[in-house]
N, C-alpha and C positions, 0 to 999 in steps of 0.2 A: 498290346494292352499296357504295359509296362511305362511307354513312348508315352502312351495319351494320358496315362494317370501325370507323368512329369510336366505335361504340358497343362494338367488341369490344375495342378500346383503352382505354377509358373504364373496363371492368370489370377487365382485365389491371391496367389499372395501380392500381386499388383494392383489388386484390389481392395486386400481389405485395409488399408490407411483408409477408405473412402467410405467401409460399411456405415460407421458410426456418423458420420456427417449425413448420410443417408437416409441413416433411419428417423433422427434427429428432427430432420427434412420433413419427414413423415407425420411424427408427432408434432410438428410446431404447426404443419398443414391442420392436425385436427383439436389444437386449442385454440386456432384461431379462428376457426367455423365456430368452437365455444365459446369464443367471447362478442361472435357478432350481436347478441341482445344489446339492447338498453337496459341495464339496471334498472333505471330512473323510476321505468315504465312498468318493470315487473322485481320491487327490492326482495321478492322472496330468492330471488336471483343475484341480487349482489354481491353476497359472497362466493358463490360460484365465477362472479364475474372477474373480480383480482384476484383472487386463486388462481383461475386458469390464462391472465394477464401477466399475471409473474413467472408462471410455469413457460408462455411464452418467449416472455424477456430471457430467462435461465437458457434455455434451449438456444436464442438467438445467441447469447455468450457463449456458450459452449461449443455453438457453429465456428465461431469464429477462432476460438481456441484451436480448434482441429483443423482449420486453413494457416493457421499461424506454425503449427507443428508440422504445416505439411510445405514452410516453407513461403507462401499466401500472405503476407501484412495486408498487400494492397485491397487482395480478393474479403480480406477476415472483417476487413474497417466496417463496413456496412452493416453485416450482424453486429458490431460493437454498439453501431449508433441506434437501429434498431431495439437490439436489447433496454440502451436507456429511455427509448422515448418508452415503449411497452411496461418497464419498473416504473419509470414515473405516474402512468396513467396508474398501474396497482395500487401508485403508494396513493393518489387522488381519490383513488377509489375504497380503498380501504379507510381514509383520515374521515368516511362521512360516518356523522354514530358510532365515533369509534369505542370498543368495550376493552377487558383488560387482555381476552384472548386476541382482537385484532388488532392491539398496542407489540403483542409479542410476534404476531406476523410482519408489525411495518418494520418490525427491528431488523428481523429478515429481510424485508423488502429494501432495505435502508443498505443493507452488508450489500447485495447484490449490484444494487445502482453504486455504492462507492467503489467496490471490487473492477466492477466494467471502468470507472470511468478513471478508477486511476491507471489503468492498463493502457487507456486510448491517451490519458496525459503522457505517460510516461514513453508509449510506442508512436505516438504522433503528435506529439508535440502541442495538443487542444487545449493552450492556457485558458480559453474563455470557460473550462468546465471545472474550475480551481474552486471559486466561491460556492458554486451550486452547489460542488462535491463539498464542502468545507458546514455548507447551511446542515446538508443530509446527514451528515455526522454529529453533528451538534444536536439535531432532531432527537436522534437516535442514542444519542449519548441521554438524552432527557428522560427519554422513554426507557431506558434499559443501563439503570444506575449500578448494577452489579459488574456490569460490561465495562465499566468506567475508564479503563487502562487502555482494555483493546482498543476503543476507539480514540482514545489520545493517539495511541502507536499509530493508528490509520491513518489519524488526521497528520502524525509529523511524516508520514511516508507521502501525502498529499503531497505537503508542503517542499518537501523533499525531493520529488520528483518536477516540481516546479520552479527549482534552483532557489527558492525564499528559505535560505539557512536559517535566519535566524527564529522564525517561524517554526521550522521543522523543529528546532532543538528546541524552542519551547511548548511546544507538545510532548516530547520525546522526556522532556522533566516533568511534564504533566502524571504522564505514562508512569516515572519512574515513581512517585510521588503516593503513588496508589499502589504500585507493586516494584519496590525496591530492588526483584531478581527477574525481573522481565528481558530476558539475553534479546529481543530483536530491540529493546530501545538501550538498554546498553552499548551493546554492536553499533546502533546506527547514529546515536547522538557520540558516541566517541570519534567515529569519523567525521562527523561535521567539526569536531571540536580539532581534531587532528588538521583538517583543511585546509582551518580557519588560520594556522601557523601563527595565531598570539601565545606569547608565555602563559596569560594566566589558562587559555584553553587547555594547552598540550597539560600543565599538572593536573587541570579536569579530568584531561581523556583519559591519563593514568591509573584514576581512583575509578574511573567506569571500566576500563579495560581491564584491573586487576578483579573488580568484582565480577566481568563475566569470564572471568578463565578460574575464577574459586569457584563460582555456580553451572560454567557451561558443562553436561558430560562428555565425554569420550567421544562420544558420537558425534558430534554437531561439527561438523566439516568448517566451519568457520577458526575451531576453537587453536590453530596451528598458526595460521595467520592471524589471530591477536597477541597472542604469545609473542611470536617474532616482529610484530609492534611494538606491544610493550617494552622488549628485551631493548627493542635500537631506539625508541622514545627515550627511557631512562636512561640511556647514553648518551644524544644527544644532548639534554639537560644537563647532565653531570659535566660533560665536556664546556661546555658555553659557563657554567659556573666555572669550571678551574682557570676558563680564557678571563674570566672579570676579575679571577683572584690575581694574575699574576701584571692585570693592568696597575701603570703608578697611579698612587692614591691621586693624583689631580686629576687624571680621565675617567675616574669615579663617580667625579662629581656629576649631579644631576641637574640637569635642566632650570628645577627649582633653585638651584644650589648658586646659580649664577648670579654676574650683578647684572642689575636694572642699567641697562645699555642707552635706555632710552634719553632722548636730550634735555637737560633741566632747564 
């Protein structure tokens, strides 16, 4: 008895990484028997119809999340691409007649299609979905003006993930601009600015890195590694100033400071 309970355990627990992809399975099988209608044809239905299109798209991302934990990029990509064609038709479907309670859903439908699609830029490399991602934000930033920051922060994490720094960090000032103590555009526009290895960047990232280690707490796993930025940045600087002080005043001189070499 004892033998076959360990062996029922043995299989339970080989399996259940797979329950929740499973049941998942399940559900998206039966919102998508609910969104075979045509709206069009019956609009007492149309809300039922992007409700249960989004609920789809959610499900297809979340399939993929759960192939991706379990190890799966290759296997998860499908549900990614899935999930956005399914948000897109919600947010189509939702933008007809739209009122202020289906303006508060696209905002959702909006997080959901840039969540996925920054995940497939950043996990697979799909620059062609930068702009679309870039329009849906902007949308949505329209629609949902109290949001204002988070979707700066989204769109510089877009941009970010798409190697276009200079993009990302002007979003990331966007962000800061609307909320001053936002630690993930602090954290992220300080490292762009760090990257960047210009002087006047690294005094930047200083005055953002100092601001997220006086507002990060205790808690936020990042807040150890800015500190130990901060601490070797401000020594870098300080070092490179004592190296210019102890140059002779003629290699001082600046660029501007030359003579006109050119031929009279």
């Amino acid at each position: 008895m004892e033998h076959t309970q360990r062996q029922i355990r043995v299989l339970f627990d080989s399996w259940s990484p797979h329950f929740g992809q499973i049941h998942r399975h399940r559900l998206g099988a039966n919102f998508q028997q609910a969104a075979l209608f045509d709206p069009a044809r019956d609009p007492a239905f149309a809300e039922l119809a992007y409700k249960t299109t989004a609920n789809i798209a959610e499900i297809h991302y979340l399939m993929g999340i759960d192939l991706l934990n379990l190890g799966q990029p290759y296997g998860a990509k499908p549900y990614f691409e899935k999930a956005s064609i399914e948000v897109t038709r919600s947010i189509a479907l939702a933008s007809e007649n739209p009122d202020k309670e289906r303006a508060n859903e696209l905002v959702t439908y909006y997080r959901i299609l840039a969540k996925n699609n920054l995940l497939v830029i950043k996990r697979y490399g799909e620059m062609d979905r930068v702009e679309d991602t870039i329009r849906a934000i902007a949308e949505a930033r329209r629609l949902d003006q109290s949001g204002k920051s988070a979707w700066d922060l989204l769109e510089g994490d877009v941009y970010k993930a798409a190697a276009r720094s200079s993009d990302a960090a002007g979003a990331y000032r966007n962000a800061l601009s609307t909320d001053p103590d936002s630690l993930d555009a602090l954290y992220n526009l300080s490292l762009l600015l760090v990257v960047s290895g210009e002087k006047e960047g690294l005094v930047e990232a200083i005055k953002y890195m100092s601001r997220f280690v006086e507002k990060a707490p205790p808690s936020d796993a990042r807040s150890a590694e800015v500190r130990a930025s901060l601490e070797s940045l401000r020594k870098q600087l300080l070092d490179d100033s004592a190296k210019r002080d102890k140059l002779p005043i003629s290699s001082k001189r600046s660029v501007r400071d030359q003579p006109d070499l050119k031929p009279s």
